[in-house]
C-alpha positions as CSV (number, residue, x, y, z in Angstrom):
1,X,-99.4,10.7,-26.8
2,X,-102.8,11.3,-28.4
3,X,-103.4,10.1,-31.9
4,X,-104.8,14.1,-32.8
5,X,-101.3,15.3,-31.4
6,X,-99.3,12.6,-33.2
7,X,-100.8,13.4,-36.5
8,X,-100.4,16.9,-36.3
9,X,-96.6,16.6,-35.2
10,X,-96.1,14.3,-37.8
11,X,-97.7,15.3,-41.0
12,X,-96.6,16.3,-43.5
13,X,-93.9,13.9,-42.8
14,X,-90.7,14.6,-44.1
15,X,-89.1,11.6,-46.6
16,X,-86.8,10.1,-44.1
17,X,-89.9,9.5,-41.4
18,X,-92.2,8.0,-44.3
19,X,-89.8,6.1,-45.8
20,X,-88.9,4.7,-42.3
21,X,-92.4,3.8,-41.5
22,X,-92.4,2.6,-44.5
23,X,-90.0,0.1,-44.4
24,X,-91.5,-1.2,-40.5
25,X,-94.3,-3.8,-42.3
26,X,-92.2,-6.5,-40.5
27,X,-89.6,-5.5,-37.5
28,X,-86.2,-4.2,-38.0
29,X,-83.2,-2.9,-36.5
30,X,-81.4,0.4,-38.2
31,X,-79.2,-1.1,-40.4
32,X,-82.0,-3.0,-42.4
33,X,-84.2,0.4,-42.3
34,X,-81.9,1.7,-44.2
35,X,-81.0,-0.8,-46.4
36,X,-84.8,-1.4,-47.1
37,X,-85.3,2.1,-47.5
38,X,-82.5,2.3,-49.8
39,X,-83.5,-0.6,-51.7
40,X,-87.4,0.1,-52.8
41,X,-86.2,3.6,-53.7
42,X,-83.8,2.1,-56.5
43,X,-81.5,4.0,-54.4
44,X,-82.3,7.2,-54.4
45,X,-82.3,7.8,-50.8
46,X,-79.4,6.5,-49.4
47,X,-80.0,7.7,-45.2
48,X,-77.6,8.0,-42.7
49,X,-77.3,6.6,-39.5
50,X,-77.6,9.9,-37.7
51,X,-80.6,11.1,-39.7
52,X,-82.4,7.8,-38.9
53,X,-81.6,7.3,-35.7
54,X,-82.8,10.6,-34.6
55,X,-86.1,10.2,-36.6
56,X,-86.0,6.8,-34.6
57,X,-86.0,8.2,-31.1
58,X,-88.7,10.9,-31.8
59,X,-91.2,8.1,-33.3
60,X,-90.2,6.4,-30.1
61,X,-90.9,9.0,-27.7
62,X,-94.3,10.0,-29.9
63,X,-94.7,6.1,-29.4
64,X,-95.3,5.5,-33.6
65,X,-93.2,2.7,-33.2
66,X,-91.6,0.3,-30.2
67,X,-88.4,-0.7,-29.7
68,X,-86.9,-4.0,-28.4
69,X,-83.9,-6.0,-28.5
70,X,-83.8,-9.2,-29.8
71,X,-81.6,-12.5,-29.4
72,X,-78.2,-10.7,-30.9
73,X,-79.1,-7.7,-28.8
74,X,-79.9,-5.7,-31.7
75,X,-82.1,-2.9,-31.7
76,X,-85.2,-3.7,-32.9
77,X,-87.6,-1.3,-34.1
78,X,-91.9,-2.6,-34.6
79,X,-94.8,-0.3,-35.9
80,X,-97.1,0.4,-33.2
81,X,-101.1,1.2,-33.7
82,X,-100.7,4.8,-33.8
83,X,-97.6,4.8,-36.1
84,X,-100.3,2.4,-38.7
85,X,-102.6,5.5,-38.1
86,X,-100.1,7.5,-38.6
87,X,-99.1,5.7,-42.2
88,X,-102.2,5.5,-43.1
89,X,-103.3,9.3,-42.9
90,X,-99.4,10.1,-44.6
91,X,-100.1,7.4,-47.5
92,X,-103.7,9.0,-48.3
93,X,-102.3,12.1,-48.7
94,X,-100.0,11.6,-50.6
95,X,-102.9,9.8,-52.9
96,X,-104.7,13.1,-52.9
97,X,-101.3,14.9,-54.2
98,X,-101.0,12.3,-56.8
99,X,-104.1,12.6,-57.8
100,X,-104.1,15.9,-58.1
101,X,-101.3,16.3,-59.9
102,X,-102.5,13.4,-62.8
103,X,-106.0,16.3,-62.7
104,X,-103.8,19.6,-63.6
105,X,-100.7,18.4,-65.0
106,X,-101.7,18.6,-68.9
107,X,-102.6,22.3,-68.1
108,X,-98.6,23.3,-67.0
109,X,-97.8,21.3,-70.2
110,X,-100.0,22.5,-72.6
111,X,-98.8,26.3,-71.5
112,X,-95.0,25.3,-73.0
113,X,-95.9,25.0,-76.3
């Protein structure tokens, strides 16, 4: 799949995918997504196994990340190059909401008073 086609299927991406991706700076299989997931959100997102393993098997198929298995015959799942594209194009927009937000935010506050 294109990188153009990728992008545009993925973003916006929803939590569960960026948090996912998120969590793939080294390999893992589905149980440590979720607990990594779960831990740098203080756990506030706790996923399910369902919800990840679906978002697991589209990324595959889009081919943001790889899967292997590895000496346990575990699941493995790896970042691939379009997937870091793909991260990268998510995390810089979220930036540009951030930063936007920091711009207006006294204005919605001000208007309480």
């Amino acid at each position: 799949m294109s990188v153009e086609k990728v992008l545009k299927a993925f973003i916006p991406m929803t939590e569960t995918a960026y948090y996912i991706l998120l969590s793939l700076t080294e390999p893992r299989h589905g149980y440590g997504i979720i607990q990594h997931v779960e831990k740098i959100t203080n756990g506030r997102i706790r996923l399910g196994s369902g919800t990840v393993y679906g978002t697991l098997s589209k990324m595959q198929k889009s081919e943001v990340i790889s899967v292997y298995s590895d000496e346990e015959r575990r699941t493995i799942y790896e970042i691939t190059d379009i997937g870091k594209i793909l991260i990268k194009e998510e995390i810089n927009r979220i930036k540009e909401l951030y930063n936007n937000a920091l711009t207006y935010e006294e204005w919605f506050y001000e208007k309480d008073n």
